[in-house]
C-alpha positions in Angstrom: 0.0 0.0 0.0 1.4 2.9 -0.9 0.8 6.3 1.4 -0.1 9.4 -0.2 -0.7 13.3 0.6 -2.2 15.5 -1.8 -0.9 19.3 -1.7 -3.5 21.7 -3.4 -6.4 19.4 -2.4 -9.1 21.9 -2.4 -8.2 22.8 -6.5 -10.0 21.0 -9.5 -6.9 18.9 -10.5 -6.3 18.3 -6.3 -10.1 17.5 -5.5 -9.8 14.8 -8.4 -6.1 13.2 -7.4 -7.8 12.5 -3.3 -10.8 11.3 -5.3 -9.0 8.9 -7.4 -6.0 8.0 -4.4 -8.7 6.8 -2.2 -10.6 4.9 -4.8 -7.2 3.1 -5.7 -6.7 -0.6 -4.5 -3.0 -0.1 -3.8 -3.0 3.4 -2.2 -3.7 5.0 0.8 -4.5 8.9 1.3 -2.9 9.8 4.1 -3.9 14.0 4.6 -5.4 16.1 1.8 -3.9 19.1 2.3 -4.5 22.5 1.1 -2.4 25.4 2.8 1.3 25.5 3.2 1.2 26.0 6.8 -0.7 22.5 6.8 2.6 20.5 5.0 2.8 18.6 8.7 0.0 16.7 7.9 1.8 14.7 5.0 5.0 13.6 6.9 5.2 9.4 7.3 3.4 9.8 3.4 5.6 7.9 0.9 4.3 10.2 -1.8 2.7 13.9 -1.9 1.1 15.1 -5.5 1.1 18.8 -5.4 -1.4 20.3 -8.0 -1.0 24.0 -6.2 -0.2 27.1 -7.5 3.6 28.3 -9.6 4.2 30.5 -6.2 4.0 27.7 -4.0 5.3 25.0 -5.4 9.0 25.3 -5.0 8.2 25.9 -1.4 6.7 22.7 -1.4 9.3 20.5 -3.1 11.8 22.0 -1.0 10.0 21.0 2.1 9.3 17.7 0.5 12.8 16.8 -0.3 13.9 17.5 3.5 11.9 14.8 4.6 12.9 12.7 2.7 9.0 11.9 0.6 8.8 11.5 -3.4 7.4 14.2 -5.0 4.5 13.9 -8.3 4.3 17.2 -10.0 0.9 19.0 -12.2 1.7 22.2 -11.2 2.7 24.2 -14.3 5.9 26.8 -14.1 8.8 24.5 -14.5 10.9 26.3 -16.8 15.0 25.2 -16.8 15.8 27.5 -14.1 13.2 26.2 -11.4 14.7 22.3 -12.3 18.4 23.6 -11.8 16.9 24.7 -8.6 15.3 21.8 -7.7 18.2 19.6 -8.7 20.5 21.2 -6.4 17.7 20.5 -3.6 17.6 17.3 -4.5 21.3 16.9 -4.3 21.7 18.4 -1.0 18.7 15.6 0.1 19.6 12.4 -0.8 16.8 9.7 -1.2 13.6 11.3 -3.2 12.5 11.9 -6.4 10.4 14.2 -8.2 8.5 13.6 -11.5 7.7 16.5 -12.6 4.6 16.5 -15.7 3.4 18.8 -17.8 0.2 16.7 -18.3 -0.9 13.5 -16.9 -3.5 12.7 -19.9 -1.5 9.5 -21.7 -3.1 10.8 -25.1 -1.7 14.4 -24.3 1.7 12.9 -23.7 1.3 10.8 -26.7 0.4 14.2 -28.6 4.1 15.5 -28.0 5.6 12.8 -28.5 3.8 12.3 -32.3 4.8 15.8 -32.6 8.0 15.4 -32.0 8.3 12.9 -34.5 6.4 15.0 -37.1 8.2 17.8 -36.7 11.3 17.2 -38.6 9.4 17.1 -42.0 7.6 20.6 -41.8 9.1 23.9 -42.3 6.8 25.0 -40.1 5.6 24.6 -36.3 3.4 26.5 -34.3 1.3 25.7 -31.3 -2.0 26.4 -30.1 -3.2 25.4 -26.3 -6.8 26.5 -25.0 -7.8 26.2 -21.3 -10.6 27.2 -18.8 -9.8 31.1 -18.1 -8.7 30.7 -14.0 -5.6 29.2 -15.3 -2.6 31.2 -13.9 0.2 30.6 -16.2 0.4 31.0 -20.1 1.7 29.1 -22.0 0.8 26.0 -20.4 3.0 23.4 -19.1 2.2 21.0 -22.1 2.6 23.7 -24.6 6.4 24.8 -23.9 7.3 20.9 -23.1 5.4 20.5 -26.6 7.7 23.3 -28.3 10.7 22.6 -26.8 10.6 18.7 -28.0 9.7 19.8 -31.8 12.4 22.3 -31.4 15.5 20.1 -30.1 13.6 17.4 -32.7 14.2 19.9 -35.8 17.6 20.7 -34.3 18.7 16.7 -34.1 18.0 17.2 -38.2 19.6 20.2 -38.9 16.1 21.9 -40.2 16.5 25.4 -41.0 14.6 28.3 -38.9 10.5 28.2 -39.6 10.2 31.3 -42.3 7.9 34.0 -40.8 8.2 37.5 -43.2 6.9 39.9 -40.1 8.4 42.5 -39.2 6.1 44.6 -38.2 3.3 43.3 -34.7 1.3 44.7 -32.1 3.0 42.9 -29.4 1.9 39.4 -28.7 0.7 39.0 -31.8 2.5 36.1 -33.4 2.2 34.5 -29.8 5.1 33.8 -27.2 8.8 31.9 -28.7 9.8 28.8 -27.4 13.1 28.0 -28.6 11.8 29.4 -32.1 8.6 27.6 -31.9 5.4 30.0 -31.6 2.6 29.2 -28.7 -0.4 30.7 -29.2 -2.5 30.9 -25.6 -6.7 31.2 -25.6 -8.2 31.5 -22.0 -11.9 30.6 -22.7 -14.7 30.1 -20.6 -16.7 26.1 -21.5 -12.8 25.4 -21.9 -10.7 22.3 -19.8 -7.4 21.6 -21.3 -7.3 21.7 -25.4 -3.7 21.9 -27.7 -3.1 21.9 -31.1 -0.2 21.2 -32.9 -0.1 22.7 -36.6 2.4 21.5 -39.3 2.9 22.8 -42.7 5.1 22.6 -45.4 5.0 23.3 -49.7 0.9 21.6 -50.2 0.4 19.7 -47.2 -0.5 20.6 -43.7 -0.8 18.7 -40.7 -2.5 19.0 -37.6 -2.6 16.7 -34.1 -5.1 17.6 -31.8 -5.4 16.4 -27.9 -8.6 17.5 -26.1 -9.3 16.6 -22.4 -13.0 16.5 -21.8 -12.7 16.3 -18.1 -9.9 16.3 -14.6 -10.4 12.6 -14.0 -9.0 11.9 -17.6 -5.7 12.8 -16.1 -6.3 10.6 -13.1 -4.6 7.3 -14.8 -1.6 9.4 -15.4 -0.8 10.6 -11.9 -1.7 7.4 -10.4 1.3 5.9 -12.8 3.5 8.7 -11.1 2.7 7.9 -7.8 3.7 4.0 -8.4 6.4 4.9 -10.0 8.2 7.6 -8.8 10.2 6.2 -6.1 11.9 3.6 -8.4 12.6 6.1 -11.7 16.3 5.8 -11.8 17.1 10.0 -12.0 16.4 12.0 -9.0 14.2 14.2 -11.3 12.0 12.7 -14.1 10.4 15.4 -16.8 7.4 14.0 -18.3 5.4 10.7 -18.3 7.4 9.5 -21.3 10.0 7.0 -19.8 7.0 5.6 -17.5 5.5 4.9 -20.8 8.3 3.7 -22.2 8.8 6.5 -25.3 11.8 8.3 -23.7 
């Protein structure tokens, strides 16, 4: 039986993880938790999913890695500098891991990894991702993984830079860069979690599409994490990808 907290377990994402944890033959919720001042509650937990917020999460890894419980990651934010920071917190805390994921949903992660593969053969990428409008961060978490695996994908073949004649925008316009990649952001209410990845080159386009109808479609996902996690063989895992066996 495998014990586990929940950090954020008041949110959408956190309300579904306690629902799904206690449902689960082979886990055991041991505190749902839902302010930082509550982190107490999860210690003698082999496992804590945070789904929080980007300005607490760090706070909560930290915390985590001092005693000494694996960490399962939805919260969105991770850009290169906040894993450098959790590496070294890691490596001054021997003993547990993070997997940190920019989506849980298997078809999402299958999504960038087809786009990965597609990319190569299309002069040009861009990316669209639409969520529900309380979302806090933009582009999402799935959306800059997505863009940076297409970029370091057209990289590996020596592709040229995507043409794009602009020179002249209102700011924001052509969306945020991603390693050269453009992400295109919609907040929209009736929305969950929607991306779109667009391919075209001379008379053919392409387009893969990954739609989440509801939370507990990610529920399979971080259930995977949370059996996993603890025997992934790097202290910090990025994506569901070697779980799945596509790293």
């Amino acid at each position: 039986m495998i014990k586990v907290g929940v950090f954020g377990a008041r949110g959408r994402m956190g309300s579904e993880v306690v629902k799904a944890v206690e449902q689960s033959a082979d886990t055991e919720l041991v505190a749902a938790v839902d302010d930082a001042a509550e982190r107490e509650r999860v210690r003698g937990a082999d496992v804590v999913v945070d789904f929080t917020h980007p300005d607490e999460v760090m706070g909560n890894l930290r915390w985590l890695a001092e005693n000494g419980v694996h960490a399962v990651v939805g919260t969105s934010g991770f850009d290169e500098a906040r894993l450098t920071e959790l590496r070294e917190v890691l490596a001054a805390n021997p003993g547990p891991n993070a997997l940190i994921a920019p989506n849980f949903g298997i078809a999402a992660v299958l999504m960038m990894n087809f786009a990965a593969k597609a990319a190569p053969y299309f002069e040009s990428t861009e990316i669209v991702e639409l969520h529900h409008p309380n979302k806090a961060d933009a582009p999402s978490g799935t959306a800059y993984r997505t863009a940076e695996l297409v970029a370091r994908a057209r990289e590996g073949t020596g592709a040229e830079p995507m043409p794009d004649a602009t020179t002249s925008e209102i700011p924001g316009a052509r969306g945020a860069d991603v390693e050269g990649v453009r992400v295109h952001a919609l907040r929209m209410t009736g929305m969950i979690a929607h991306q779109e990845v667009v391919f075209g080159t001379h008379g053919e386009t392409l387009r893969i599409r990954h739609d989440s109808m509801n939370r507990e479609s990610f529920m399979p996902g971080v259930l995977l994490g949370v059996r996993r996690v603890g025997e992934l063989p790097d202290r910090i895992t990025v994506g569901l990808e070697p779980l799945l066996g596509l790293a």
